[in-house]
Structures are given as structure tokens and as C-alpha cells.
RODO-2510 file (C-alpha; in nm, 4 decimals, decimal comma):
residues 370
     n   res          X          Y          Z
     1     x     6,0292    -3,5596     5,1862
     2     x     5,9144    -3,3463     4,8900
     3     x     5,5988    -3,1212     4,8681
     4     x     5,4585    -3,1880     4,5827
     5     x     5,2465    -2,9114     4,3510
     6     x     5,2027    -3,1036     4,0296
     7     x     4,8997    -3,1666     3,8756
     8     x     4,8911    -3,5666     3,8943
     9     x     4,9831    -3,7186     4,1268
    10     x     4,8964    -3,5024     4,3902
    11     x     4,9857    -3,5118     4,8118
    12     x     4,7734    -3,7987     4,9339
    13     x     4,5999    -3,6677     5,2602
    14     x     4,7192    -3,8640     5,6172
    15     x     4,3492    -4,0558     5,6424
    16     x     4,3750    -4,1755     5,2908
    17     x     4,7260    -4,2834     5,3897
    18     x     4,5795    -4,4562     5,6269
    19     x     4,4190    -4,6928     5,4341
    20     x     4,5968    -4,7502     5,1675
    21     x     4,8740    -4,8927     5,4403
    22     x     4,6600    -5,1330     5,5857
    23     x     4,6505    -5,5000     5,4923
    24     x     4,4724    -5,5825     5,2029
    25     x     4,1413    -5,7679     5,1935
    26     x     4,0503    -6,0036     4,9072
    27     x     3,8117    -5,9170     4,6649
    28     x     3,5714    -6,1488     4,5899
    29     x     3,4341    -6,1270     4,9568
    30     x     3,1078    -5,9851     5,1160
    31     x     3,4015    -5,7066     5,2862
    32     x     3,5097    -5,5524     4,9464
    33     x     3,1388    -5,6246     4,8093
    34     x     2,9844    -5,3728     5,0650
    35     x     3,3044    -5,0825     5,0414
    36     x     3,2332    -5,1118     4,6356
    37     x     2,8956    -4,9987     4,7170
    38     x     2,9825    -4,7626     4,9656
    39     x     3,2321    -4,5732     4,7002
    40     x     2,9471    -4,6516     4,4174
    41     x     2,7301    -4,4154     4,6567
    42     x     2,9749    -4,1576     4,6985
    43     x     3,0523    -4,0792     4,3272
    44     x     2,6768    -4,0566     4,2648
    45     x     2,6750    -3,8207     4,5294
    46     x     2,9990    -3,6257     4,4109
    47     x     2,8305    -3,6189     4,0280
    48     x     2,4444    -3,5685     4,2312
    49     x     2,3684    -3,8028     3,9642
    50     x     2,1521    -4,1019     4,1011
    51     x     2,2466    -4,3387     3,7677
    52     x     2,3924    -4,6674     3,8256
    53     x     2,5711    -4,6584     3,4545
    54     x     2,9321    -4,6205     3,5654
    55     x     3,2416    -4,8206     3,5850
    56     x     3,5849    -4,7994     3,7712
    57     x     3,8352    -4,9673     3,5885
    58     x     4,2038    -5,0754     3,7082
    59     x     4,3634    -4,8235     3,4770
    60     x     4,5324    -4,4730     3,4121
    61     x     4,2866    -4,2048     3,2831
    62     x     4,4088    -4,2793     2,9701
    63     x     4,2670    -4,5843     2,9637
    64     x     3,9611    -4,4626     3,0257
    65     x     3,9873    -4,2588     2,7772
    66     x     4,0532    -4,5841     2,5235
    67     x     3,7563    -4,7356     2,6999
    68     x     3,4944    -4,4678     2,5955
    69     x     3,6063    -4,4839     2,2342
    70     x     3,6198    -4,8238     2,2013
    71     x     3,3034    -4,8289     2,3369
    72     x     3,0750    -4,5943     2,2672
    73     x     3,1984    -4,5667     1,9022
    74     x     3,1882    -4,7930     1,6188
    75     x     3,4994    -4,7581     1,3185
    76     x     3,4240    -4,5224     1,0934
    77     x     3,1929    -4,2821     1,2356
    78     x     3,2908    -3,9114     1,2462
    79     x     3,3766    -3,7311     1,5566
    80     x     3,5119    -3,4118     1,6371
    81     x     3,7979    -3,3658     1,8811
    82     x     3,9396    -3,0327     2,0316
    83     x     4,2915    -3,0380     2,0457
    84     x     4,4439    -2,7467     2,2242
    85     x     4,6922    -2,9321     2,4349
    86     x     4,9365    -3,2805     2,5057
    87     x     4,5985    -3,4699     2,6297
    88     x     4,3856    -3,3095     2,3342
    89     x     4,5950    -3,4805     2,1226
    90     x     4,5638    -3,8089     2,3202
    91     x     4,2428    -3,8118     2,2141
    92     x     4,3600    -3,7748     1,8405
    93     x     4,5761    -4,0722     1,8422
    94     x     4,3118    -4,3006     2,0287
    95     x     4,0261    -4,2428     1,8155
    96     x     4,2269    -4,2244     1,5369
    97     x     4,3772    -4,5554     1,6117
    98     x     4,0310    -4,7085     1,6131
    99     x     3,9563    -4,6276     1,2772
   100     x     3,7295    -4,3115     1,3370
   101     x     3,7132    -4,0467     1,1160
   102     x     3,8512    -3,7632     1,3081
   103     x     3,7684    -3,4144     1,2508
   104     x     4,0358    -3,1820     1,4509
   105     x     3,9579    -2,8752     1,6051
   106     x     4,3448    -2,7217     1,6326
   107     x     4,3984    -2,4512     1,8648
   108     x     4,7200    -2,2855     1,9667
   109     x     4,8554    -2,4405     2,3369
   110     x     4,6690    -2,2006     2,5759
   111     x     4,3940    -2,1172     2,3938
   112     x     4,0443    -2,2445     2,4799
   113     x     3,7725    -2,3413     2,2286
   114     x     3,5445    -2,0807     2,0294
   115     x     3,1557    -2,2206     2,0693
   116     x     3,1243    -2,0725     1,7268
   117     x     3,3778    -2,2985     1,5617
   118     x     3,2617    -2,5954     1,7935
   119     x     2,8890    -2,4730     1,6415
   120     x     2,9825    -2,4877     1,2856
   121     x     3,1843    -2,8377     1,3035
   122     x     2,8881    -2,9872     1,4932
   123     x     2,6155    -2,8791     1,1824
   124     x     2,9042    -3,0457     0,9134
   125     x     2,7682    -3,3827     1,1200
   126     x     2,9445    -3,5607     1,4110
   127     x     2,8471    -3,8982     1,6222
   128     x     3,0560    -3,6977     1,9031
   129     x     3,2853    -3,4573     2,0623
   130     x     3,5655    -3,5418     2,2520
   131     x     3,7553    -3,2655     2,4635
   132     x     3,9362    -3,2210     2,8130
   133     x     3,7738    -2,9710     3,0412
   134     x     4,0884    -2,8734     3,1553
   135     x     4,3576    -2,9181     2,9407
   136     x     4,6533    -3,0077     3,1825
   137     x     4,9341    -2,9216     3,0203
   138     x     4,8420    -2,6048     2,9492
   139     x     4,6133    -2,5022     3,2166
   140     x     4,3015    -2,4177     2,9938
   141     x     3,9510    -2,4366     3,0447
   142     x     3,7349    -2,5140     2,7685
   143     x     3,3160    -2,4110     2,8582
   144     x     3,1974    -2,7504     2,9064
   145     x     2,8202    -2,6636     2,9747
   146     x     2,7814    -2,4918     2,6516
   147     x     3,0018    -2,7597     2,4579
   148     x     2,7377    -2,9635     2,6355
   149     x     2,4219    -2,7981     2,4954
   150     x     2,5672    -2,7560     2,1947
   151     x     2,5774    -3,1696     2,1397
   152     x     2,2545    -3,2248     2,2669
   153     x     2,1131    -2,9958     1,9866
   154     x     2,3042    -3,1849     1,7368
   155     x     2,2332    -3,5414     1,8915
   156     x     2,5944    -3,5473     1,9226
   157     x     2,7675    -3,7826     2,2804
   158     x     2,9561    -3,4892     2,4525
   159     x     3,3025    -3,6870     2,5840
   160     x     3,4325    -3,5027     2,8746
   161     x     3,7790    -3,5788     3,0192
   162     x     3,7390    -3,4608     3,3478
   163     x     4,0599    -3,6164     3,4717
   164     x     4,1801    -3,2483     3,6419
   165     x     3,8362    -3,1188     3,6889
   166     x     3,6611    -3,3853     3,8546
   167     x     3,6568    -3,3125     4,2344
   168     x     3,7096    -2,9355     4,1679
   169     x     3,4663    -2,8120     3,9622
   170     x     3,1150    -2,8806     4,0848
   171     x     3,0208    -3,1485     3,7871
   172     x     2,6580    -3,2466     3,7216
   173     x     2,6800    -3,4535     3,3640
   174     x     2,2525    -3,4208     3,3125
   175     x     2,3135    -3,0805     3,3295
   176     x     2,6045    -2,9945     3,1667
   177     x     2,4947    -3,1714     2,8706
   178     x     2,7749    -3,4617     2,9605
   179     x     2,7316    -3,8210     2,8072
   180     x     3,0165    -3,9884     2,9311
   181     x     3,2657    -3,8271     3,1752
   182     x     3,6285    -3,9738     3,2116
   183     x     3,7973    -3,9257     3,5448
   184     x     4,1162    -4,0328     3,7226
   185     x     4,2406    -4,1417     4,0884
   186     x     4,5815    -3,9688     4,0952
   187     x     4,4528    -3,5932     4,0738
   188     x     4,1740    -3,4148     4,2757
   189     x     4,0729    -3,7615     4,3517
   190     x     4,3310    -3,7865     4,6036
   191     x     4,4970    -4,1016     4,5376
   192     x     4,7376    -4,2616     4,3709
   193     x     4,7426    -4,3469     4,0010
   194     x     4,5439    -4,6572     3,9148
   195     x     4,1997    -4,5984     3,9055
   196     x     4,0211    -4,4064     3,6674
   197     x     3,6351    -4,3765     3,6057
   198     x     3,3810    -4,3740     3,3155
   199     x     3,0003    -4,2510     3,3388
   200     x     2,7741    -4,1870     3,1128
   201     x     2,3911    -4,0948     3,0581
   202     x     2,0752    -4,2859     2,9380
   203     x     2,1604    -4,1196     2,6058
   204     x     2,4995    -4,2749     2,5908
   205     x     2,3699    -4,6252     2,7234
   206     x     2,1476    -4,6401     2,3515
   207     x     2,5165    -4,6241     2,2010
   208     x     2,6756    -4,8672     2,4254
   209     x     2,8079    -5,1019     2,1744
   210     x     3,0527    -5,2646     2,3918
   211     x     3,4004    -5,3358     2,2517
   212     x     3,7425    -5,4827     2,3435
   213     x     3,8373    -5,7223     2,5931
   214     x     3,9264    -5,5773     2,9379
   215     x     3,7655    -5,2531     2,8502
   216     x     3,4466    -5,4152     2,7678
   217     x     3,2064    -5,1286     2,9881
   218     x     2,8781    -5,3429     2,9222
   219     x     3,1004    -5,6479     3,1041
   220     x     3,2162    -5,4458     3,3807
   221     x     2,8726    -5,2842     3,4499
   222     x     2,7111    -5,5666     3,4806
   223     x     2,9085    -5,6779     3,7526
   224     x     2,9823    -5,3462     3,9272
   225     x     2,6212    -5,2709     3,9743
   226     x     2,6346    -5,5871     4,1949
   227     x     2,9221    -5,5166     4,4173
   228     x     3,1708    -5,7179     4,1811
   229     x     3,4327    -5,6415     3,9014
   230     x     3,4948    -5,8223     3,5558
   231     x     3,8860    -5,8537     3,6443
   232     x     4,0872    -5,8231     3,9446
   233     x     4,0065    -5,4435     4,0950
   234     x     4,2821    -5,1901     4,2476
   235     x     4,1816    -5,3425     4,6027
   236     x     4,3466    -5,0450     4,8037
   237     x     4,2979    -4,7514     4,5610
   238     x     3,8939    -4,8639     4,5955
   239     x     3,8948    -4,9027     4,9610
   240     x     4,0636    -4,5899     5,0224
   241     x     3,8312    -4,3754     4,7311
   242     x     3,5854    -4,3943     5,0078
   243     x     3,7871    -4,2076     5,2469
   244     x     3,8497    -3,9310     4,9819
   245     x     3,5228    -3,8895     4,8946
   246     x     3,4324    -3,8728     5,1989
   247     x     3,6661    -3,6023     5,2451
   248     x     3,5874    -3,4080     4,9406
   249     x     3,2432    -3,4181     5,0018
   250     x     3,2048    -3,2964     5,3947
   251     x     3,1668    -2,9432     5,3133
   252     x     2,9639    -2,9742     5,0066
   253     x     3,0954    -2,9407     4,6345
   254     x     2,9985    -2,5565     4,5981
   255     x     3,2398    -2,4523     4,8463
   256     x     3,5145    -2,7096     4,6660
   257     x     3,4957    -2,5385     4,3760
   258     x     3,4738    -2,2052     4,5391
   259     x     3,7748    -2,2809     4,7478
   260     x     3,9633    -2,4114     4,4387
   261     x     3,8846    -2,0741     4,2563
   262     x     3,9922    -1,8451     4,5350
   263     x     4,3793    -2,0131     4,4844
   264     x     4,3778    -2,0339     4,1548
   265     x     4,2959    -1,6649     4,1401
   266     x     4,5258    -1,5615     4,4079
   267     x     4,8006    -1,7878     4,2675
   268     x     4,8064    -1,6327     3,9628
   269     x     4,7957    -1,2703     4,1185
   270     x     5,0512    -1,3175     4,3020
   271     x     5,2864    -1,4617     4,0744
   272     x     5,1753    -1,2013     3,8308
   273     x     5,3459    -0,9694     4,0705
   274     x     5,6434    -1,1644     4,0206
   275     x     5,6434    -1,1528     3,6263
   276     x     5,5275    -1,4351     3,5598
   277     x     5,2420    -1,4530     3,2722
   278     x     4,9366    -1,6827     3,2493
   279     x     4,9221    -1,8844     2,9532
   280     x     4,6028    -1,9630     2,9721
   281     x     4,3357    -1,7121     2,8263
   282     x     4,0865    -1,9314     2,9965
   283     x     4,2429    -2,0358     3,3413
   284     x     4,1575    -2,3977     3,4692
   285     x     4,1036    -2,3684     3,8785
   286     x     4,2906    -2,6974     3,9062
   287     x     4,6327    -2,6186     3,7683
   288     x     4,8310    -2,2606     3,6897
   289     x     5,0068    -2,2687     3,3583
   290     x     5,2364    -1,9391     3,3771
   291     x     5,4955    -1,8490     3,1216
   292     x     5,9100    -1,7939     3,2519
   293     x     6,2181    -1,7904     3,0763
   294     x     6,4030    -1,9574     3,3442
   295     x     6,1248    -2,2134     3,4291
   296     x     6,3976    -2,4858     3,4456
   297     x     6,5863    -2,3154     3,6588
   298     x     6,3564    -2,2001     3,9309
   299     x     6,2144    -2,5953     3,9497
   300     x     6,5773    -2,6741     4,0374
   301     x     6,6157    -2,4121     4,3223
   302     x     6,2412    -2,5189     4,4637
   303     x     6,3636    -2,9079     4,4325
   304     x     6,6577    -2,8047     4,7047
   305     x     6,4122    -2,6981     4,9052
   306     x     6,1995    -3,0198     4,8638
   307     x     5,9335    -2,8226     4,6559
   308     x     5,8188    -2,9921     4,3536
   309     x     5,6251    -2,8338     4,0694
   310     x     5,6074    -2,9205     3,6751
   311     x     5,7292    -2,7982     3,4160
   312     x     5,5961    -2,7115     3,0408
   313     x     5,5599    -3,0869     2,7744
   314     x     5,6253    -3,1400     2,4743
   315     x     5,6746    -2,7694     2,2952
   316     x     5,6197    -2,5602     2,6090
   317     x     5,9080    -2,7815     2,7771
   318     x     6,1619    -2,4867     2,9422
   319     x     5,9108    -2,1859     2,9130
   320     x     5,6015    -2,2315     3,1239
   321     x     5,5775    -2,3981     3,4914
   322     x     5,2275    -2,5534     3,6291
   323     x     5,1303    -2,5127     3,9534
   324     x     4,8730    -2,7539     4,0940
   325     x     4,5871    -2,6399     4,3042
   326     x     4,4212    -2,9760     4,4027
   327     x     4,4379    -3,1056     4,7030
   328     x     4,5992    -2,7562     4,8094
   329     x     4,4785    -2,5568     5,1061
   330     x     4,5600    -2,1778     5,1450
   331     x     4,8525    -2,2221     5,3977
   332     x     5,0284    -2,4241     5,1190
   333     x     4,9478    -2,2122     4,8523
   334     x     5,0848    -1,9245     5,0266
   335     x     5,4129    -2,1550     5,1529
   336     x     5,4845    -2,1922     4,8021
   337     x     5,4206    -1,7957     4,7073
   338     x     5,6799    -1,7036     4,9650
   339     x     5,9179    -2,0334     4,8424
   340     x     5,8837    -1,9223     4,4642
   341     x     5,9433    -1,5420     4,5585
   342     x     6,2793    -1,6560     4,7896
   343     x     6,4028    -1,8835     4,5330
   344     x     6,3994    -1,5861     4,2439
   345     x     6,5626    -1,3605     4,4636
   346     x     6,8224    -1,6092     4,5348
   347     x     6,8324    -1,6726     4,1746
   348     x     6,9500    -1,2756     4,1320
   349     x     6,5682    -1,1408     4,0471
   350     x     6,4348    -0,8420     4,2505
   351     x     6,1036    -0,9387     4,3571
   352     x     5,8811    -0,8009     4,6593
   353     x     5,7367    -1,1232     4,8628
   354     x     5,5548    -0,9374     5,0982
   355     x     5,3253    -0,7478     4,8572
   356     x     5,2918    -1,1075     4,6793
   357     x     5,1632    -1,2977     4,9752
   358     x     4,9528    -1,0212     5,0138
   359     x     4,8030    -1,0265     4,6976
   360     x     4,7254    -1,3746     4,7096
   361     x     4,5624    -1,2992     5,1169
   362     x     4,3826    -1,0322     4,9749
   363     x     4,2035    -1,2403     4,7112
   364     x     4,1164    -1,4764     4,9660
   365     x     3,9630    -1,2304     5,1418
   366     x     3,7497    -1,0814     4,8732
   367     x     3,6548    -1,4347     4,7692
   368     x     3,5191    -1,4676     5,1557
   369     x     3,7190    -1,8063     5,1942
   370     x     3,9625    -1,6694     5,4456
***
């Protein structure tokens, strides 16, 4: 059975198995009625947002992503997007295939957004800014507070895709300026694909126009707030979010994020050590973009030891790998250290292990989460 270190899906842990194995329970029932409400409770607890205005939706993140434009948007207004990545320029081709005017903020893959630039394109006039707060394919983090505060100055709906930062980073929208925030089951979530998630504030609720058919948000709200769903619901994946949650939330968000940090940073120290380079000027604490000339290569040799990690898309396919961090405890992030390091030696590169495992203890240690 393979480990897998790739940012989406992620390893599912054994009490989330757990539920997602058992028999299924029909939906329109008192049963699933009261576990909606119990997994309603938990994500206002994970955002510490008490709002009722959010919606799961039997899709992808993607489709969340469609469901906020179609939305929250009407054809023809102007928005900005930054694109500085694969999912960046997702949200190109969805609002641009609803007829908005799209204003793109290019960047090259690894770098993260300027506030300056985001500044000046927000006092040229925007109805919103759409951008991921991690960029997953290339590891990025783009300052998603300040993006935040910079909207709210211009009356502008900040769109967050939070689909690799949600159950990391310690997200609360009303503060960080969020209007609606997009997430996704299959990644720190700790579930399959299938689910995704849309939220948004009292500010975005005034825009709620309402569009589409099964992406209709003012549709599904009305029924979710009750306990209900518009259309059939991802029975399982909603009966086991509550054990995940439940999970993620036991020791507090804080010392998620700070645990999430401490890897990330050690991660990339160690493999540093190897000579591997970060491509990200602004690291994401979910997943570790690093650049390698034989990227291809080493996921081959990991693979024979039942290892899995990704590699680059699109143009960084062959010279970058990503390492995912969520759902990752230290033991397995220093597993795959030691894996990576024997795997280049037995790909002919001299590398010293020990003083990489170190690196990555030591890190921990100064972080005070080991």
C-alpha cells in the first residue's frame, strides 16, 4: 500500500476510515438531518465564524470555485484575478467563461503577489479579487490578510481559494478581510474528493445574486441552514467531515498551523541540504514546491518503495517535486527525509542523511513542537 505525500488527496486517517466504511444512511432522514448540523457546527468552529451563510456542495473545489462566480458575479463586471500558478489560471478560464471582464495579474510560477500591484489594480476599479492562498502547484503563498484589507478599502469581494490552506492555516474570513472562502474535502480536510465548501460574509450576502442550476448557493442555503440539501448530498464524505473536524480541531487551530509550519520549515531545510531549491519565494506550509533536475526520476525510485509524491504541471512538469505537509505528522515527515536521501544515493548522488534528518529534528526543536 502506498504512502502518499501529495497535496490532494491526502492519507485519510484510520477513524475517518472508519466511517466512511460503514453502511450508508439515507438522507432525507432525522439521522443525516442532525450529523448535517453537527458538521455545520464544526466548520463554524474551524472558521470561529458564528455565520450560518455557507454551503457544502457535492463537488470538486473547482466547482466551488464555478459556484462563487456564478454567483456572486453578474456578466460583465470587472474583476481582478492573480494568476501565478495552474489553479490561478482556473480562475481565468471560469470567470472568463462567464462573461466577466477579467483583469489578470500575471506573475512568474513561484512568485507571490506584490500588495503594491494588487493596490494599484484595485484603484483602476474592480467588483472583486479572486486568488488562491496557496497556489498548489507551485507551493506559493500569496498574503491573504492584506489582499483582504486591501478589498475592503476598495469595496471590492475578496475570493479566497482556500482549497490547500483551509485546515492549516488558522483562517478567520471577518478578519482577514475574506468574503467568500472556497474549500475542498480531499486536502487538509482529510477526506476524499467530493465535497467542497463555499462561505461568505454579510458583505457578500448583499451580492448574492444567485445563478445556475445546481450551483444555485441562495437554493442550497436555504435548505442547509435547516439540516437539508437542494440535491442529493455526498452521504459518507458528510458523515465522516465530522470525524475530521473533530480531529483537526482537538488541539486547537493555533497549534495546527504551528505544527504545519514547523514541517514545512524543516522539510525544506533538510532537503536544502540535499540540493534541492525552493521554488517558492513565499513558501505555502501546506505543500513544498522544490526545484530538481531529476524530479522524474527520484518519484520513480520513491514509487518502488511505495512512496508517492507529485511532480511539477503543466510547464514545471520534470523540474520541481511537491511535497505535501497535510495530514503529515513529524515521524512521516522525517520517514520520507531519510526515504528521499536513500533513494538519491541509490540514484548515484552523494548526500549526508544523517545531518538531513537532523536538520529537519533540529527545526522541530527550535519551533518547540518536538
Amino acid at each position: 500500500m502506498e504512502r502518499l505525500f501529495t497535496p490532494g488527496p491526502v492519507e485519510i486517517p484510520p477513524k475517518v476510515l472508519g466511517v466512511l466504511g460503514s453502511q450508508i444512511i439515507h438522507h432525507r432522514t432525522e439521522e443525516f438531518r442532525e450529523a448535517f448540523m453537527r458538521a455545520r457546527a464544526l466548520i463554524k468552529e474551524l472558521l470561529r465564524e458564528d455565520s450560518d451563510e455557507f454551503v457544502f456542495l457535492t463537488a470538486s473545489g473547482t466547482g466551488a470555485m464555478e459556484a462563487s462566480v456564478v454567483n456572486f458575479f453578474r456578466q460583465g463586471e470587472r474583476v481582478l484575478v492573480i494568476n501565478a500558478g495552474k489553479f490561478g489560471q482556473r480562475w481565468v478560464e471560469i470567470a472568463r467563461y462567464y462573461g466577466l471582464e477579467v483583469v489578470e495579474y500575471s506573475l512568474e510560477w513561484g512568485e507571490s503577489a506584490d500588495l503594491d500591484v494588487v493596490f494599484n489594480h484595485l484603484k483602476q476599479g474592480v467588483s472583486g479579487v479572486l486568488f488562491q492562498i496557496c497556489e498548489t502547484s507551485t507551493g506559493v503563498y500569496h498574503p491573504a490578510p492584506e489582499i483582504g484589507r486591501l478589498c475592503k478599502d476598495f469595496d471590492a469581494l475578496c475570493v479566497a481559494d482556500a482549497i490547500t490552506a483551509l485546515g492549516v492555516y488558522n483562517i478567520i474570513p471577518s478578519s482577514w478581510g475574506i468574503d467568500v472562502l472556497i474549500g475542498g474535502s480531499q486536502k487538509a480536510l482529510l477526506l476524499p474528493p467530493g465535497l467542497s465548501l463555499v462561505w461568505f460574509s454579510k458583505r457578500a450576502l448583499s451580492r448574492l445574486y444567485g445563478g445556475g442550476y445546481y450551483f444555485d448557493i441562495k437554493r442550497e442555503l436555504k435548505k442547509q441552514v435547516e439540516g437539508q440539501t437542494a440535491w442529493t448530498p455526498a452521504i459518507s464524505l458528510v458523515l465522516a467531515l465530522e470525524e475530521s473536524l473533530k480531529l483537526i480541531l482537538k488541539g486547537g487551530m493555533e497549534a495546527v498551523e504551528k505544527r504545519h509550519r514547523a514541517i514545512a520549515l524543516g522539510t525544506l531545510r533538510a532537503l536544502s541540504s540535499y540540493g534541492f531549491e525552493p521554488l517558492a519565494k513565499s513558501p505555502s506550509i501546506s505543500v513544498s514546491a522544490l526545484i530538481y533536475e531529476r524530479s522524474e526520476e527520484l518519484r520513480r525510485a520513491l514509487l518502488k518503495h511505495s512512496i508517492r509524491i507529485a511532480g511539477g504541471q503543466d510547464r514545471l512538469k520534470g523540474k520541481i517535486i511537491r511535497i505535501s505537509h497535510m495530514g503529515v505528522d513529524a515521524k512521516d515527515a522525517m520517514m520520507l527525509i531519510g526515504m528521499i536521501g536513500v533513494c538519491l544515493l541509490q540514484m548515484g548522488q552523494s548526500v549526508d542523511v544523517e545531518s538531513a534528518v537532523g536538520a529537519f529534528i533540529k527545526t522541530l526543536r527550535e519551533e518547540a513542537v518536538w
